[in-house]
N, C-alpha and C positions, 0 to 999 in steps of 0.2 A: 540464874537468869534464863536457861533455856528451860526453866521449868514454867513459866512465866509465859514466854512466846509460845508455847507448845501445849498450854492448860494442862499440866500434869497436877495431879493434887497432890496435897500435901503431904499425906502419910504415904503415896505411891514414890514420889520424891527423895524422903526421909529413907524408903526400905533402897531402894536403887542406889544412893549414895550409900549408905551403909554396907551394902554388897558393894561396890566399888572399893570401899575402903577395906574389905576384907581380901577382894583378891589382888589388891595392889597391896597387902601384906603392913598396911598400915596397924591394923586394928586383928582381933583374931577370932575367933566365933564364941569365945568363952568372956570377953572383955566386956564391959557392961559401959564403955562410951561410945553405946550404939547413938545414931546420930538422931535425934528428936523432930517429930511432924513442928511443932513450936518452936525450935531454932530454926527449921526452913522458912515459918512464917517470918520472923524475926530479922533472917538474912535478905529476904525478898523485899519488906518493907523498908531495910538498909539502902539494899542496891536501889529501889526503885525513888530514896528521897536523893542518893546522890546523882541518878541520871536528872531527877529532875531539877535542883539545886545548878549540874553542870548547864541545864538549858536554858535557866534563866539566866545563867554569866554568860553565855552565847549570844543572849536576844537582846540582852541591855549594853555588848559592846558592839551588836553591831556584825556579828558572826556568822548568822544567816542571812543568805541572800536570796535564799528563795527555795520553795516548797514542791518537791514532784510529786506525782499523781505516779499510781499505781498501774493505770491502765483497766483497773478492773473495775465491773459497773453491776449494782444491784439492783433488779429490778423489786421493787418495796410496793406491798399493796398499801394504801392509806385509806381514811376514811374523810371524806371532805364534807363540809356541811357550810351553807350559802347562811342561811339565817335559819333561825324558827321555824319559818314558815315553809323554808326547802325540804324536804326528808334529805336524809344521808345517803350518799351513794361512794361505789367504791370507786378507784379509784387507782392506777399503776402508773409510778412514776421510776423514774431512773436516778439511781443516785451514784455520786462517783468516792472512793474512796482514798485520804489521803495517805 
């Protein structure tokens, strides 16, 4: 999961856990069920169908009751264009993050 919030990739992920499991003495440096870039893929698309499975039994009884803001605000250049006949011009708007 925290590989996920934090963008670690997947084989950086696979080696990290794998080292974890060696010095917590699970696993040994000779054992060959080092832990595979393709089973973190596998675990992540797991966890991420049950978070979101849990949030639609959330939203369908009735569970949430409302959505906070972050506080933090992105200033986003855009490109806007009137018609045809306007040329494009740019553009900086604020956008807020849920």
């Amino acid at each position: 999961m925290q590989s996920i919030r934090y963008a670690v990739g997947l084989r950086a992920m696979a080696a990290i856990t794998t080292a974890a499991f060696v010095d917590a003495g699970l696993i040994n440096d000779q054992d060959k069920r080092l832990v595979d870039h393709s089973k973190v893929k596998r675990t992540q698309e797991k966890v991420i169908k049950s978070l979101d499975h849990d949030f639609d039994d959330l939203c369908t009884k009735g569970g949430i009751d409302c959505i906070f803001f972050d506080g933090r605000e992105d200033t986003t250049k855009v490109m806007m264009k009137a018609d045809d006949s306007v040329p494009q011009r740019h553009q900086r708007r604020t956008l807020f993050r849920v």
